[in-house]
Kinemage of the C-alpha trace (Angstrom):
@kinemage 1
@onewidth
@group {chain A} dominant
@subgroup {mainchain}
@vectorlist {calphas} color= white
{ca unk a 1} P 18.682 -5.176 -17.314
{ca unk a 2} L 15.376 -6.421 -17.841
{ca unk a 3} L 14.649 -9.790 -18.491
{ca unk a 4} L 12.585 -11.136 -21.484
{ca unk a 5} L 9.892 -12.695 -18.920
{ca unk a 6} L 7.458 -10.573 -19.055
{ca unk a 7} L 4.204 -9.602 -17.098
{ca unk a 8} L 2.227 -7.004 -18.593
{ca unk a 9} L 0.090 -5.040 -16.264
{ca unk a 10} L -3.407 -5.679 -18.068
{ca unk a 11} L -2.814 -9.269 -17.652
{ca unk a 12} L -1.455 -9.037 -14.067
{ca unk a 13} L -4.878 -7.384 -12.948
{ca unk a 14} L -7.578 -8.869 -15.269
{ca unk a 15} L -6.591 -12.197 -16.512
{ca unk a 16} L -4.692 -13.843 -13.889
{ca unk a 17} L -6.880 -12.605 -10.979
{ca unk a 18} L -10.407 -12.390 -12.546
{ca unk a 19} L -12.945 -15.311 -11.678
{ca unk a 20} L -15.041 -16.508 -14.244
{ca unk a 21} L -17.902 -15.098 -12.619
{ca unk a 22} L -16.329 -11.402 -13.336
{ca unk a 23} L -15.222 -10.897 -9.822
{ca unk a 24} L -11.847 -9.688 -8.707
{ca unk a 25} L -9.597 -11.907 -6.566
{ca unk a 26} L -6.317 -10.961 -5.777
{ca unk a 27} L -3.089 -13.324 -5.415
{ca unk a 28} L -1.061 -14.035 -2.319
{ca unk a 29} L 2.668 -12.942 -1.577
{ca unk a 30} L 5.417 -15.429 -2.215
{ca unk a 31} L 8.608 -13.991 0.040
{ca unk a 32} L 7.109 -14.661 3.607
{ca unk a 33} L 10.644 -14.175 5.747
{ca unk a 34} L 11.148 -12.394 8.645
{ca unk a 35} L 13.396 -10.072 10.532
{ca unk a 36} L 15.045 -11.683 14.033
{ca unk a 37} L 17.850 -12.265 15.991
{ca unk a 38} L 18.908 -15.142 15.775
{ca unk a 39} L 17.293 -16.146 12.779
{ca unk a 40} L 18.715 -15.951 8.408
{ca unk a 41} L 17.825 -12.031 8.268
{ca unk a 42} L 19.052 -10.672 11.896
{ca unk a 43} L 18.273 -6.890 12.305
{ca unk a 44} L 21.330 -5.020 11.613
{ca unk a 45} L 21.726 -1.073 10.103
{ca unk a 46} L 22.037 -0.720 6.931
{ca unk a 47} L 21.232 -4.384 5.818
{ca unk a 48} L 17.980 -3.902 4.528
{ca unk a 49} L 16.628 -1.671 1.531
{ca unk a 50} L 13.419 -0.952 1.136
{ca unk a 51} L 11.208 -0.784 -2.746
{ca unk a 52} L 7.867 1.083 -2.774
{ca unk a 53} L 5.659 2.674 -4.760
{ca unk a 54} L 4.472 6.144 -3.459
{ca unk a 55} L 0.984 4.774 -5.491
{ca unk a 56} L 0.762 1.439 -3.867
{ca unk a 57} L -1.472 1.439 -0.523
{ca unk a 58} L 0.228 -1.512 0.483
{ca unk a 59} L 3.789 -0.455 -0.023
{ca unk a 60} L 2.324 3.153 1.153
{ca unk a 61} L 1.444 1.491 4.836
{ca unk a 62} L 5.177 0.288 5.219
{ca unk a 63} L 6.412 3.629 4.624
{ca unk a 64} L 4.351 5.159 7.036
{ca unk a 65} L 4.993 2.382 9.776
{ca unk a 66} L 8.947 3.433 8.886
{ca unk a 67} L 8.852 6.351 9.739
{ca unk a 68} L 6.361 5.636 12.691
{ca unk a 69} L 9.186 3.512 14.489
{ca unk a 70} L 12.046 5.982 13.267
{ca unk a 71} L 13.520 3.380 11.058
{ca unk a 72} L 14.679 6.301 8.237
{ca unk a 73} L 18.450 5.689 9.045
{ca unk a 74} L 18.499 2.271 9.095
{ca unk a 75} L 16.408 1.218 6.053
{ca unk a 76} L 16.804 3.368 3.168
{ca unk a 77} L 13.950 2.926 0.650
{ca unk a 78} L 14.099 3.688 -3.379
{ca unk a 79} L 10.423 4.609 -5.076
{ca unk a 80} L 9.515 3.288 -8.451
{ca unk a 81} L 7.775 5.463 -11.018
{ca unk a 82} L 3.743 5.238 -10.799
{ca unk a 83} L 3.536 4.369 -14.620
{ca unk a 84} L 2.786 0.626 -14.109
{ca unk a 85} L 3.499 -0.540 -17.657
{ca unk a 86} L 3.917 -3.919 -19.818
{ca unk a 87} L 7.477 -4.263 -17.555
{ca unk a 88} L 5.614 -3.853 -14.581
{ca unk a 89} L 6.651 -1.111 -11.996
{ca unk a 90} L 9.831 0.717 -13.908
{ca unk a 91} L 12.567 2.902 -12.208
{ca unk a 92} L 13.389 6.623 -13.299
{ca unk a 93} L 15.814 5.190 -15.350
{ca unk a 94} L 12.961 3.962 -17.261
{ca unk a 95} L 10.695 6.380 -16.781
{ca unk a 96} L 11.521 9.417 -14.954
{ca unk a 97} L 8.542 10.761 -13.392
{ca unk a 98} L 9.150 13.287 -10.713
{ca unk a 99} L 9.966 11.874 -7.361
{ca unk a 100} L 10.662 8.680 -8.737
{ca unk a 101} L 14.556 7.066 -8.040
{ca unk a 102} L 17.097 4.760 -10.099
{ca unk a 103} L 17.969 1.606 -8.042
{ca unk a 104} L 21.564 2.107 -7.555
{ca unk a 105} L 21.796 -0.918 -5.224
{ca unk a 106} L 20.340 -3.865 -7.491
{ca unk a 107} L 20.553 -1.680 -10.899
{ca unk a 108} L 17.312 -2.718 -12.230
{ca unk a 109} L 15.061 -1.274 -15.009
{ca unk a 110} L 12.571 -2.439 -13.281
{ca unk a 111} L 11.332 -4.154 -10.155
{ca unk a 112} L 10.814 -8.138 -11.579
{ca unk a 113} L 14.877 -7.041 -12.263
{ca unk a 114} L 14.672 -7.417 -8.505
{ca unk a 115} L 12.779 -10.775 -8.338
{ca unk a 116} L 14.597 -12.434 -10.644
{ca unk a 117} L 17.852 -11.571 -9.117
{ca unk a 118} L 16.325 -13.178 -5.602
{ca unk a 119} L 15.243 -16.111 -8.103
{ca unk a 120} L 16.042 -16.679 -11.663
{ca unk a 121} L 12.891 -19.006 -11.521
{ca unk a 122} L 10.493 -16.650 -9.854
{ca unk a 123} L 7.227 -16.733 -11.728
{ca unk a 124} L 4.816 -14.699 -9.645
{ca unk a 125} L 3.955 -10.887 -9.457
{ca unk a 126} L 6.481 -8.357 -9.367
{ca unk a 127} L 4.634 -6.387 -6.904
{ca unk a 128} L 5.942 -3.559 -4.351
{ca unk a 129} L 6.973 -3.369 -1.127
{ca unk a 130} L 9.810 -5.407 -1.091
{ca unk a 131} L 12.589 -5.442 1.704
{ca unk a 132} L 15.396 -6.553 0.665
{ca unk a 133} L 18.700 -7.912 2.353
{ca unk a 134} L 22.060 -6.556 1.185
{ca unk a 135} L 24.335 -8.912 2.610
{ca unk a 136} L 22.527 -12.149 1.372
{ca unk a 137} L 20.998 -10.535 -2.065
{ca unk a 138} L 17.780 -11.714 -1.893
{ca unk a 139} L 13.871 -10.349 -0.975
{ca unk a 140} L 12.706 -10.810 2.891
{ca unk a 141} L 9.477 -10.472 2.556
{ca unk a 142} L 6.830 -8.921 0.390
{ca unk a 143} L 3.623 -9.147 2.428
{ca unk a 144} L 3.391 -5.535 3.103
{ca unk a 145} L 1.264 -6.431 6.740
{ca unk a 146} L 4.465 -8.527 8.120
{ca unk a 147} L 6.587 -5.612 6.736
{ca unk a 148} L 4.233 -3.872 8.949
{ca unk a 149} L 4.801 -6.441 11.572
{ca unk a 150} L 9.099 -6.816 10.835
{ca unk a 151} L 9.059 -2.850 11.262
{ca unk a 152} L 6.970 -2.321 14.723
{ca unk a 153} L 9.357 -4.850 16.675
{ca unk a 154} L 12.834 -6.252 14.530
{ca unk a 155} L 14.746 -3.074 14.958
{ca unk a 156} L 13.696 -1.723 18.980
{ca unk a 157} L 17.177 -2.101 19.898
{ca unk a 158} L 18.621 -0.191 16.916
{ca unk a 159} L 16.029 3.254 17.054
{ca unk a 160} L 15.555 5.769 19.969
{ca unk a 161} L 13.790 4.417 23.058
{ca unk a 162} L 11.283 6.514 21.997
{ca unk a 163} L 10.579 5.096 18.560
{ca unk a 164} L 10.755 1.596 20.376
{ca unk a 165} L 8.251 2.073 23.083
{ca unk a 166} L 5.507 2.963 19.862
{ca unk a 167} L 3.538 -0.169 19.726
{ca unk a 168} L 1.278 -0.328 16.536
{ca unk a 169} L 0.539 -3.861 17.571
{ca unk a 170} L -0.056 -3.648 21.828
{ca unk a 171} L -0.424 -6.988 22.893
{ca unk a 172} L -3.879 -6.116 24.960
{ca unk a 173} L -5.839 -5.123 21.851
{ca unk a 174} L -4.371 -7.539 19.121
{ca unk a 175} L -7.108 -9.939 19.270
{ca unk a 176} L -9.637 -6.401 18.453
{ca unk a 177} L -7.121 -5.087 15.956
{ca unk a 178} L -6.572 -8.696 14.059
{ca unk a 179} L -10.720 -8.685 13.715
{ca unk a 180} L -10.794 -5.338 12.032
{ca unk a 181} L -7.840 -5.671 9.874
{ca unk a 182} L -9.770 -8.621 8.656
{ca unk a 183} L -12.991 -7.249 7.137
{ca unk a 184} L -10.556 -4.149 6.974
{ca unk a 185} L -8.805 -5.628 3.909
{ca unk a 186} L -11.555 -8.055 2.252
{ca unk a 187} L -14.243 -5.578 2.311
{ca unk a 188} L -12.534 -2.128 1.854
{ca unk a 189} L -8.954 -2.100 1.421
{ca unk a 190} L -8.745 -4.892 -1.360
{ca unk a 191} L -12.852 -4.150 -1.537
{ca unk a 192} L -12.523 -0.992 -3.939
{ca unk a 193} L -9.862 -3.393 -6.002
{ca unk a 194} L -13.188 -6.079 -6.105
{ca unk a 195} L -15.427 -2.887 -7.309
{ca unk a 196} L -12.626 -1.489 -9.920
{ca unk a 197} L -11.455 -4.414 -11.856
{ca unk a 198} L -15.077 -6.509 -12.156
{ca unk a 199} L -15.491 -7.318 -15.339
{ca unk a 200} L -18.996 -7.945 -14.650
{ca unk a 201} L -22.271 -5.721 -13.595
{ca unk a 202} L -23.068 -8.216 -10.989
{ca unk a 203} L -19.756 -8.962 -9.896
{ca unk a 204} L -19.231 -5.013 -9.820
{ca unk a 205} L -22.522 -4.157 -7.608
{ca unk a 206} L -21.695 -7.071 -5.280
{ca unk a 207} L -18.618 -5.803 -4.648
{ca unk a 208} L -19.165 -1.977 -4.335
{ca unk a 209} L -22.226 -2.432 -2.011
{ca unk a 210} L -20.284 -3.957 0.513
{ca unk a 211} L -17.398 -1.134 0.392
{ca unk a 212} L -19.999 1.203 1.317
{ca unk a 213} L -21.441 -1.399 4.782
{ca unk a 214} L -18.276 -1.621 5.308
{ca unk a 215} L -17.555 2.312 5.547
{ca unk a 216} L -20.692 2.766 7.503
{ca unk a 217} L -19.148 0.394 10.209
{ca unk a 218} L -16.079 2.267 10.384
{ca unk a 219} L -18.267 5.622 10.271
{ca unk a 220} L -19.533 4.217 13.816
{ca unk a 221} L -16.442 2.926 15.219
{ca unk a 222} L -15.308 6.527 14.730
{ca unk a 223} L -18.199 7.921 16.561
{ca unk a 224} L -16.342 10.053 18.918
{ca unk a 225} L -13.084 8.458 19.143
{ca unk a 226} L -9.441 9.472 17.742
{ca unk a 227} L -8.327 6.113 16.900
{ca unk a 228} L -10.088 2.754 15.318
{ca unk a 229} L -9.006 0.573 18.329
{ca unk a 230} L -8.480 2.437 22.038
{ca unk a 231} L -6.886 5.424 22.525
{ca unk a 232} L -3.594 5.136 20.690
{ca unk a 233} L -2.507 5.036 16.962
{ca unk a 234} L -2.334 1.168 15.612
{ca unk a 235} L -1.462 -0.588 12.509
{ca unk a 236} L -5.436 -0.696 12.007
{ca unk a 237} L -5.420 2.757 11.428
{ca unk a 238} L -2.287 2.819 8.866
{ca unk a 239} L -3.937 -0.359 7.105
{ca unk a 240} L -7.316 2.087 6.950
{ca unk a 241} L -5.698 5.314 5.809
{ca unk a 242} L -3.973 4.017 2.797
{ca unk a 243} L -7.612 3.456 1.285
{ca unk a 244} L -9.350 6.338 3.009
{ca unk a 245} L -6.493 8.733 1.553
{ca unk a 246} L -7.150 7.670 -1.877
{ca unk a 247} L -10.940 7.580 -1.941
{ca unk a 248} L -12.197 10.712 -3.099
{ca unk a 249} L -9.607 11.104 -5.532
{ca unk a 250} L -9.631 7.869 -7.006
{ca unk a 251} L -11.650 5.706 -6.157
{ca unk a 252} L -14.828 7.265 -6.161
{ca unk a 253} L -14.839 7.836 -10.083
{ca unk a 254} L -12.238 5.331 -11.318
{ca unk a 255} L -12.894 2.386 -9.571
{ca unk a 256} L -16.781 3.558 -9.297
{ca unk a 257} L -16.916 3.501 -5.620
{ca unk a 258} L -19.797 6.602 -5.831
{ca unk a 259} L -22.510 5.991 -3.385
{ca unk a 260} L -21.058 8.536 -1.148
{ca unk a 261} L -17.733 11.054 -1.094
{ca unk a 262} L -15.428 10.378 2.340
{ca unk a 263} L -15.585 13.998 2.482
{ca unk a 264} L -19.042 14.780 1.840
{ca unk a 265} L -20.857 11.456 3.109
{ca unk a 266} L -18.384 10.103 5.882
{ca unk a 267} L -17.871 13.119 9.216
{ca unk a 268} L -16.289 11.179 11.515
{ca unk a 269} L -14.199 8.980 8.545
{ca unk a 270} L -13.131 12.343 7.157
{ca unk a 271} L -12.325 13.947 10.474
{ca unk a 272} L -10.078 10.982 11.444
{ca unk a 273} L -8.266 10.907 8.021
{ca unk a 274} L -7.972 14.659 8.200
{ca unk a 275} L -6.205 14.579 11.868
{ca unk a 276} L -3.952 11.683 10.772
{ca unk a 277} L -2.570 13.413 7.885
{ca unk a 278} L -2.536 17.003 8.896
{ca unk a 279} L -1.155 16.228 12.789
{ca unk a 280} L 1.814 13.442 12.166
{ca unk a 281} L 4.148 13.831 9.360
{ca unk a 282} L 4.292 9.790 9.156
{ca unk a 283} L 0.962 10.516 7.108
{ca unk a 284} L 0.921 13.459 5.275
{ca unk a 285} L 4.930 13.096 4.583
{ca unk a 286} L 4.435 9.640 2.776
{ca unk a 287} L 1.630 10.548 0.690
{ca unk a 288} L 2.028 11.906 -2.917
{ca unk a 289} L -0.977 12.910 -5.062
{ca unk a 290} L 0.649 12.827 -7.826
{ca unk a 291} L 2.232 9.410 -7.831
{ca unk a 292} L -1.208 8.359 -6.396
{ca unk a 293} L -3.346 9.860 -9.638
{ca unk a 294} L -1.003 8.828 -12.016
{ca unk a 295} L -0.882 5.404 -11.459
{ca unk a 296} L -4.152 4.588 -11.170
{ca unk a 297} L -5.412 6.541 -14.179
{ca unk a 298} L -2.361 5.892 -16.690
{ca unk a 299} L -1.832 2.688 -15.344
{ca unk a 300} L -5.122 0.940 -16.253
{ca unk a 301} L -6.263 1.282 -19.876
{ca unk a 302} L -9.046 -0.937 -19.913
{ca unk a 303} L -10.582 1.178 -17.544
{ca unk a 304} L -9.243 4.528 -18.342
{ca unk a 305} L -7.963 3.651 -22.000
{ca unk a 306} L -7.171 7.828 -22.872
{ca unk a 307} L -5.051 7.699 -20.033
{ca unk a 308} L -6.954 10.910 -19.172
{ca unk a 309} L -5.568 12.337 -15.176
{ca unk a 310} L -8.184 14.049 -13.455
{ca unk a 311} L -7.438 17.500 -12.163
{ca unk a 312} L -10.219 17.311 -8.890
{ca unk a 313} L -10.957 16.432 -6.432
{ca unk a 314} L -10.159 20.199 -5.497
{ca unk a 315} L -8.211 19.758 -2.869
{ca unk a 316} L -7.258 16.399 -3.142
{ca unk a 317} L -7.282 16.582 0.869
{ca unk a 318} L -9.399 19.240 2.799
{ca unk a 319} L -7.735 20.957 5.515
{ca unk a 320} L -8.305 20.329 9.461
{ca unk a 321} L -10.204 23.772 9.477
């Protein structure tokens, strides 16, 4: 089913993202709908599919927010293989790597299959997470924070009271949470990306310097708390664990993010990761090593041109005790 458009994953990072002073910039989302009553896409069961990537931080924060808010029944979700190639993300159709699933709803290849069925004329990236709408055929949204965002509130009335009382956004600390999610991104989330795909030394130490300030302040927010913002689990900690999950084993040697291990150089960092993952199966459920190391490493040949997969970190997580 794929199309002959094509967007090949070297040129996707490098080409259509790099500045000309080396450094990495990354490109907005396109689909910026939401979920409401009342509105084009009301919250219903069953309407809405999600596409992720078990790879992808960002599509990995919507899964975890899913199953956060208890949202497994009514939004079904289909995982692309983590072999990003010159298709883009491919189903297991395509290439069947464990774990991986064929899109039986839309029948794609792979995921621009999807985009171009929302619009023949779409000429952005064909990135993941996308929520899609069944009844209308067409993407919702692809800005995997208001996925966050569609998730905590669209569906209260349609999960368990329980599942609806979890706020990951409580209206009392938004204003705190909005301000870390902020320098959150820029400087860590998206900040290893800026580190990873610089094309230049300078652009490369400028970028991976301020991963690390940024880590530091996080290493003293933690300072004897549970959570980044009060006492309760918020979409600032989901937005930090995607990154913090894949550190040691992938960004610290392919992305050159080596200062300091989260493990070895971050306590209270590495004792909050550890608690997320091991204690709530929203973390440690939605995570998938494999997927994770794959992609990165196979996926991007002008880094890692052998397409050699490390076998360490040894254990990719460490345990509580």
């Amino acid at each position: 089913m794929s199309q002959a458009r094509d967007v090949s994953s070297q040129s996707d990072i490098t080409k259509s993202t790099t500045e000309p002073d080396g450094s990495y910039k990354r490109k907005p989302s396109t689909f910026r709908n939401a979920v409401e009553k009342g509105g084009k896409h009301e919250p219903e069961k069953d309407r809405y599919h999600l596409y992720v990537s078990y790879a992808c931080p960002w599509a990995h924060r919507t899964l975890i927010t899913r199953k956060v808010k208890g949202l497994e029944e009514l939004i079904p979700f289909t995982v692309v293989s983590p072999r990003l190639g010159p298709h883009g993300w491919p189903f297991a159709n395509i290439d069947p790597f464990p774990a991986a699933g064929v899109d039986s709803l839309n029948h794609a290849d792979h995921m621009k299959d999807v985009y171009l069925k929302a619009d023949p004329d779409y000429e952005g990236r064909f990135t993941v997470p996308v929520l899609w709408d069944k009844k209308l055929n067409t993407i919702v949204n692809n800005e995997s924070s208001e996925i966050l965002r569609i998730f905590n509130t669209a569906f209260n009335d349609l999960v368990p009271k329980a599942n609806a009382e979890i706020d990951i956004y409580p209206e009392p600390h938004r204003k705190e949470i909005d301000e870390i999610n902020a320098w959150v991104y820029d400087d860590i989330n998206n900040g290893v990306y800026k580190s990873g795909f610089a094309s230049t030394q300078e652009a490369y130490e400028k970028a991976v310097k301020v991963v690390f300030e940024s880590l530091d302040k996080i290493e003293k927010i933690l300072e004897g708390k549970e959570y980044l913002v009060g006492d309760t689990l918020t979409e600032a900690d989901i937005r930090l664990f995607v990154t913090i999950v894949r550190f040691d084993p992938v960004y610290v040697g392919h992305f050159k993010c080596n200062f300091r291990t989260i493990r070895n150089g971050y306590p209270n960092i590495h004792n909050w990761l550890r608690k997320l993952y091991w204690n709530n199966a929203a973390f440690h459920g939605t995570t998938n090593f494999d997927h994770i190391k794959e992609h990165y490493y196979w996926s991007h040949t002008m880094i890692n041109p052998h397409r050699i997969v490390p076998v360490g970190p040894i254990p990719n997580i460490e345990p509580l005790n």
